[in-house]
C-alpha positions as CSV (number, residue, x, y, z in Angstrom):
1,X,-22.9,40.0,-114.5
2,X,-24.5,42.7,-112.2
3,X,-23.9,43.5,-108.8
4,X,-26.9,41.5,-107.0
5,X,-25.5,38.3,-109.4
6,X,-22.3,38.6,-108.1
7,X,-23.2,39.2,-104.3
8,X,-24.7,35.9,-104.8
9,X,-22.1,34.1,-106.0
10,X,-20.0,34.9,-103.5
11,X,-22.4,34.2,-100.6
12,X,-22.7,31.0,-101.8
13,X,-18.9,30.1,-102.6
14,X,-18.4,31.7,-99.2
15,X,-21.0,29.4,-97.5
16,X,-20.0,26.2,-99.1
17,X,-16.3,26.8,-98.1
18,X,-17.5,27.2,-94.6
19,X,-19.7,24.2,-95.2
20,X,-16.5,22.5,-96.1
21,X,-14.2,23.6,-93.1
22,X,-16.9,22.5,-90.3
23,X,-17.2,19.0,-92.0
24,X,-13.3,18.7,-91.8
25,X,-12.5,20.0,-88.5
26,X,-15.2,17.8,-87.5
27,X,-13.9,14.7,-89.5
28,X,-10.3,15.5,-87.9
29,X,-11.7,15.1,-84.6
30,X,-13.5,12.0,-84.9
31,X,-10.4,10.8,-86.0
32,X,-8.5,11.9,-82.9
33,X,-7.5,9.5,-80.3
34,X,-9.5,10.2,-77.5
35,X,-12.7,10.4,-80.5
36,X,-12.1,6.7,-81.0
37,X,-11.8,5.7,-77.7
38,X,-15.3,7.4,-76.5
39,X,-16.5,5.9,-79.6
40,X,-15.8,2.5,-78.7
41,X,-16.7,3.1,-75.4
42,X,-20.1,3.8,-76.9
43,X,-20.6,1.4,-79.1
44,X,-19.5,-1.3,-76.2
45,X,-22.2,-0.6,-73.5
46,X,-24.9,0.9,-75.9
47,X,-28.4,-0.4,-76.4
48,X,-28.1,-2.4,-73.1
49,X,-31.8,-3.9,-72.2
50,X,-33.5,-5.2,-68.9
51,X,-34.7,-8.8,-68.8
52,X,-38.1,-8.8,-67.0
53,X,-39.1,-11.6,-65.2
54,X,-41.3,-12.9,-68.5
55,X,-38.1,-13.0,-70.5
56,X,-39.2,-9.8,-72.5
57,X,-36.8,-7.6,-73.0
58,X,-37.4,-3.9,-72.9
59,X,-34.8,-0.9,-73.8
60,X,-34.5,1.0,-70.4
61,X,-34.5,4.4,-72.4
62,X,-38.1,3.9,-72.8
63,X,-38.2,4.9,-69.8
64,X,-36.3,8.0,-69.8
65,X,-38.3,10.0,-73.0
66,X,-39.7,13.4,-71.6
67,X,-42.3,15.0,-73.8
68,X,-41.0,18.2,-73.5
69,X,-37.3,16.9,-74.7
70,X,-35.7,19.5,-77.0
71,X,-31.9,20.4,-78.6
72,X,-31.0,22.6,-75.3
73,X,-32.6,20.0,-72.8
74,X,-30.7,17.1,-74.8
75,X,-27.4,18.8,-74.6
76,X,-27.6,20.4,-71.2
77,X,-29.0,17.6,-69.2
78,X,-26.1,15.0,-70.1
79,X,-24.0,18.0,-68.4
80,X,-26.0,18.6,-65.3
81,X,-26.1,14.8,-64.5
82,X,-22.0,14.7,-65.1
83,X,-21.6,17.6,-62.6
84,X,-23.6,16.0,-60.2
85,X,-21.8,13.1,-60.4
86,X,-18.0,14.8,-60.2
87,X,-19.0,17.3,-57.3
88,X,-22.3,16.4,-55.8
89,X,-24.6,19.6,-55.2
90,X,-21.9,21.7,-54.9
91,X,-20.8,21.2,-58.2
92,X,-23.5,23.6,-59.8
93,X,-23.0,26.3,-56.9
94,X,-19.4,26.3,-58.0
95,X,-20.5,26.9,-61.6
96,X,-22.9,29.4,-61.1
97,X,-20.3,31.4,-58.3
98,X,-18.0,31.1,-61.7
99,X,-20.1,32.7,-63.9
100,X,-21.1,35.4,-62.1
101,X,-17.4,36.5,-61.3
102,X,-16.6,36.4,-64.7
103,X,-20.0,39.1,-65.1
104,X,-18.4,41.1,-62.7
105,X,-15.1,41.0,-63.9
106,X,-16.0,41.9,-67.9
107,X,-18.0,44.6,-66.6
108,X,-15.7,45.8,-65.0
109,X,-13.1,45.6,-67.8
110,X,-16.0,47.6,-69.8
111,X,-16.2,50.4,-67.4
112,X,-12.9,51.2,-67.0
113,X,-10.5,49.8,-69.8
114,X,-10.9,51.6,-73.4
115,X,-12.2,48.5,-75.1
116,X,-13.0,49.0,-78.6
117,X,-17.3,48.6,-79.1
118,X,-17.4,45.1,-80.5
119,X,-15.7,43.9,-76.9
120,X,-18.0,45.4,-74.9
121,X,-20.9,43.2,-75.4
122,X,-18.4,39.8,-76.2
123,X,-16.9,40.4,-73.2
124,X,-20.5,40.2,-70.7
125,X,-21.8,37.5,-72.7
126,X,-18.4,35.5,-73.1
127,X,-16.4,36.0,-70.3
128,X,-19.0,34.3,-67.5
129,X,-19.5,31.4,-70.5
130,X,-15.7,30.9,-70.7
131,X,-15.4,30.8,-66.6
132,X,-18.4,28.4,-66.3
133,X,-16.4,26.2,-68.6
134,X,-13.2,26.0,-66.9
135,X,-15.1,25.7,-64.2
136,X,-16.6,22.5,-65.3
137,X,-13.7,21.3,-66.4
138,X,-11.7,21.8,-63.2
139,X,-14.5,20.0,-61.6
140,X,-14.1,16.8,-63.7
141,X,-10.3,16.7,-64.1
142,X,-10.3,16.9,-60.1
143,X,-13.1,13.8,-60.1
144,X,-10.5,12.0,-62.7
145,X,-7.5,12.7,-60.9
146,X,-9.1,11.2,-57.6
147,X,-10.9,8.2,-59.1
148,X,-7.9,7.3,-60.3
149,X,-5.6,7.8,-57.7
150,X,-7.8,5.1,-55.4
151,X,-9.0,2.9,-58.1
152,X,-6.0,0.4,-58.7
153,X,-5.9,0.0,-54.7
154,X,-10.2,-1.1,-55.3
155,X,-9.3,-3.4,-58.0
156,X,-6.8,-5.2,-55.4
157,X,-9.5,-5.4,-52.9
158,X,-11.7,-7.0,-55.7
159,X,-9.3,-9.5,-56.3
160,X,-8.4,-10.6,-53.2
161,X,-12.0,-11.1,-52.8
162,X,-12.5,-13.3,-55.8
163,X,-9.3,-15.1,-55.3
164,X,-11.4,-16.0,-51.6
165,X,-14.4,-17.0,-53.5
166,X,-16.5,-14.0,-53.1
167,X,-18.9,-13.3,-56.2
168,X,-18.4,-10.3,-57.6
169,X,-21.5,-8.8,-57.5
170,X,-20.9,-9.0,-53.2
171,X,-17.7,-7.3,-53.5
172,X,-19.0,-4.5,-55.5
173,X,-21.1,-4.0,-52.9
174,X,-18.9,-4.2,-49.9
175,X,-15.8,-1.8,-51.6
176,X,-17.6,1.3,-50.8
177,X,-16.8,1.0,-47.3
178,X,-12.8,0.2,-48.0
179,X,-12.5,3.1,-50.4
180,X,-12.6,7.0,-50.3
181,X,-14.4,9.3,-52.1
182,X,-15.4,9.6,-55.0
183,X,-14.9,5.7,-55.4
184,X,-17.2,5.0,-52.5
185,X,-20.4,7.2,-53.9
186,X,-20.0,5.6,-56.9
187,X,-19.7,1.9,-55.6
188,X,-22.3,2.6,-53.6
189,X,-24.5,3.3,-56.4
190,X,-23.5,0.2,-58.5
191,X,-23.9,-2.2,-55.1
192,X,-27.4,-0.8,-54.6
193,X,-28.8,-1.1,-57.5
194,X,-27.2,-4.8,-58.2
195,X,-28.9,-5.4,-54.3
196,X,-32.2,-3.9,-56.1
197,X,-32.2,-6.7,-58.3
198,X,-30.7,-4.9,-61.4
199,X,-28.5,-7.1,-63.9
200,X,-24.8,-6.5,-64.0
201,X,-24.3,-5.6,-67.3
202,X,-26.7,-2.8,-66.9
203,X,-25.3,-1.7,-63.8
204,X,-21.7,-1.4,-65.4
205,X,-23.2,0.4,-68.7
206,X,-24.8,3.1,-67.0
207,X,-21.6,3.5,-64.4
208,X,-19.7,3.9,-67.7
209,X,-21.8,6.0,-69.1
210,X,-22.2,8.4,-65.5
211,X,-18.4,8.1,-65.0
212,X,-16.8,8.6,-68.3
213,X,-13.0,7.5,-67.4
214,X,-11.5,4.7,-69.9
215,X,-9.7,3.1,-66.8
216,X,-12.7,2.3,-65.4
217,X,-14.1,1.0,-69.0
218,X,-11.4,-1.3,-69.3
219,X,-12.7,-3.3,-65.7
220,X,-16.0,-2.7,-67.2
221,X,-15.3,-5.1,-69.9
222,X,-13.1,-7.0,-68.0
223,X,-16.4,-7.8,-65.8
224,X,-18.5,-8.4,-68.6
225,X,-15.7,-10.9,-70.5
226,X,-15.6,-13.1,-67.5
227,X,-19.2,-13.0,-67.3
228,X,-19.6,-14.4,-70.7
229,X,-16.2,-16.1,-71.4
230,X,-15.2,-17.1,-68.0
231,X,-11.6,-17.5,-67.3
232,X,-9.6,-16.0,-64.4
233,X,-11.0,-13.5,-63.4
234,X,-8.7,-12.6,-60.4
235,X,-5.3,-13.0,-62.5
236,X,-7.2,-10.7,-65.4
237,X,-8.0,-7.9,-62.6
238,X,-4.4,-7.8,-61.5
239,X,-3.2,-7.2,-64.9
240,X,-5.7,-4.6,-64.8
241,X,-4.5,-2.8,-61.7
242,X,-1.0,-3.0,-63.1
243,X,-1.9,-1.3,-66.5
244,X,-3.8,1.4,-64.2
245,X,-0.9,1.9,-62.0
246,X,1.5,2.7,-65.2
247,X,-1.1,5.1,-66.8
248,X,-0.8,6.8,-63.3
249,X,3.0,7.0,-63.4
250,X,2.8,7.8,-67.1
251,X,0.5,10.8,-66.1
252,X,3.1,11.8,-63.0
253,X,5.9,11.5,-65.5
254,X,4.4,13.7,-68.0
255,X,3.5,16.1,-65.1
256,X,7.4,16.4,-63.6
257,X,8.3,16.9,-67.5
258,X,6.6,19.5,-68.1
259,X,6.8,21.4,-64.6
260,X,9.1,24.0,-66.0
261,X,7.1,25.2,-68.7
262,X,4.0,25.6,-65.9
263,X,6.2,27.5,-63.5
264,X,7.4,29.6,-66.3
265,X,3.9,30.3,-67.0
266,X,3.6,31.6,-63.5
267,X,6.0,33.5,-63.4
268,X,5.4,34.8,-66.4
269,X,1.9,36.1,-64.9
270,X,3.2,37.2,-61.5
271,X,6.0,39.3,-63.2
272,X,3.6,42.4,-64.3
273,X,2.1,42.4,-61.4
274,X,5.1,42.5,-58.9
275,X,6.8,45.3,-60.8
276,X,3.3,47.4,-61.1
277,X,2.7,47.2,-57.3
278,X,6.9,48.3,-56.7
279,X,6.1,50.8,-59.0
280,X,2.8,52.1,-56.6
281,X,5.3,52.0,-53.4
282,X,7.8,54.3,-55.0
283,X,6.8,56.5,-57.8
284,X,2.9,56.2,-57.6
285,X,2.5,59.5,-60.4
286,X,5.1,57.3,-62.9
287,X,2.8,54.6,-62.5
288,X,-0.6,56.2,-62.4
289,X,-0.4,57.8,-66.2
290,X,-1.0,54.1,-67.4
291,X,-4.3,54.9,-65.9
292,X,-5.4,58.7,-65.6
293,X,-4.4,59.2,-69.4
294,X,-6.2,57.9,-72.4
295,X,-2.7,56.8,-73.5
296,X,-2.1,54.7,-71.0
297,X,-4.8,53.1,-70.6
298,X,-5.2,51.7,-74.5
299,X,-1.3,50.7,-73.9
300,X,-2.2,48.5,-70.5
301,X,-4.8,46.9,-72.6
302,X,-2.9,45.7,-75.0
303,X,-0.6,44.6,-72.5
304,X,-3.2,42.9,-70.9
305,X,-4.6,41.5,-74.1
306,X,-1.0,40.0,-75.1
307,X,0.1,38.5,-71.7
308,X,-3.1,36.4,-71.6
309,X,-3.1,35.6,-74.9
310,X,0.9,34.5,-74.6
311,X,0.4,32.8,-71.3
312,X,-2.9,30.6,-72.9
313,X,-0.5,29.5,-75.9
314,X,1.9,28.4,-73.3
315,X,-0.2,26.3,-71.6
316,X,-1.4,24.5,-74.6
317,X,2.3,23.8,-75.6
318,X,3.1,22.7,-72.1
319,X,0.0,20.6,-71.9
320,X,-0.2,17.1,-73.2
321,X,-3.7,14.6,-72.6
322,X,-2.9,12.2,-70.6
323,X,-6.7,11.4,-69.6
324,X,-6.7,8.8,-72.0
């Protein structure tokens, strides 16, 4: 076997393993927890249709087909229309501010830390994309957290209202004046579009779809099983609220639990720092080598490079999802 033969060979063995990896990280996934959940979620308030006043029934994403519709457009617009719905306009200024920080920072970095030359160019493209990221996710584990922290007190309004002999269908619209934001933009929304004449099932589907929390699911379907079922509806709701109100302490709980590791993390990070500005109060020339040698400087890199690295594992240990 010559050389060109057996270059082959191992280009494909090497490709096929890879081949193999992707499809079982990405099988492992879908059989994650939180995969299942969204994939219900999916499956329960997909394909809904509008009845028109012939009785036809049309599927509303006809209406939402652009021509010029391609792989970046599908991917990216599903994220503008989430940001916008967890922090307004401001949510994109927030990004954007991100990103360009993180420019400034890895150029920076480049400039003056002895970086080896493959880091140069991952850190300008990679740092702003990692920081626009975190950024985005900030911004919808803030929306989460305050959806949730109003929401069981909205489903007790709701069923005080039924329990009165209010439709529901009213009530949704008259919440988003009893409750604070976010919940009132997004009752809002669902109020006036059922006051537009929209049906309620499609009304719920795409507030499922815009707000992506399973709490809020689970009085989706709630909704929608008294609809069709009927039943008591108020008695249902308050088991609801209940359920929401023990996810909540579950989340709190995990949160005290884990405090320690999360202050250790912070003073973990505030440690280096502290000592290297004691160290420019007193003996400024001790300190100073780290950076006028060449020395130094490839040793406070590495530093740097281990203590984030050390304080990201950290936070994943100390971290458990309790979104769910």
């Amino acid at each position: 076997m010559n050389m060109v033969n057996l270059i082959t060979l191992c280009s494909f063995v090497v490709v096929l393993l890879i081949g193999v990896m992707v499809l079982t990280v990405q099988d492992m996934r879908n059989h994650q927890p939180h995969a299942r959940i969204h994939a219900r979620m999916q499956q329960s308030f997909s394909q809904q249709v509008v009845r028109v006043k012939d009785g036809a029934r049309r599927d509303a994403d006809l209406f939402k087909i652009s021509r010029h519709d391609n792989v970046l457009s599908r991917w990216f617009g599903p994220k503008m229309v989430r940001l916008k719905t967890v922090a307004s306009t401001q949510g994109l200024k927030v990004v954007v501010g991100v990103a360009l920080a993180g420019e400034i920072v890895a150029l920076l970095m480049t400039h003056f830390m002895p970086l080896p030359a493959f880091a140069g160019p991952l850190l300008i493209f990679g740092l702003p994309v990692f920081g626009a990221m975190q950024a985005y996710r900030f911004l919808v584990e803030r929306f989460r957290k305050r959806f949730l922290d109003g929401f069981p007190d909205v489903i007790d309004l709701i069923v005080r209202a039924v329990r009165a002999g209010v439709p529901v269908t009213q009530v949704i619209s008259t919440a988003a004046s009893e409750c604070p934001e976010p919940l009132r933009t997004e009752f809002k929304l669902m109020g006036d579009s059922l006051q537009v004449g929209l049906d309620l099932e499609e009304v719920l589907a795409v507030a499922v779809k815009r707000i992506e929390i399973a709490d809020f699911s689970f009085f989706s379907v709630c909704l929608l099983l008294q609809r069709e079922t009927g039943g008591q509806l108020g008695e249902t709701l308050e088991n609801l609220a209940g359920i929401v109100r023990t996810r909540r302490e579950i989340r709190l709980k995990t949160k005290a639990l884990t405090g320690e590791a999360r202050i250790t993390t912070k003073i973990l990070a505030a440690i280096p720092i502290v000592i290297m500005l004691s160290m420019y109060a007193t003996n400024r020339d001790y300190l100073m080598v780290l950076f006028d040698t060449e020395a130094g400087r490839k040793l406070l890199t590495f530093g740097v490079i281990s203590i984030v690295s050390g304080l990201f594992v950290i936070k994943k240990m100390s971290k458990l999802d309790t979104s769910r």
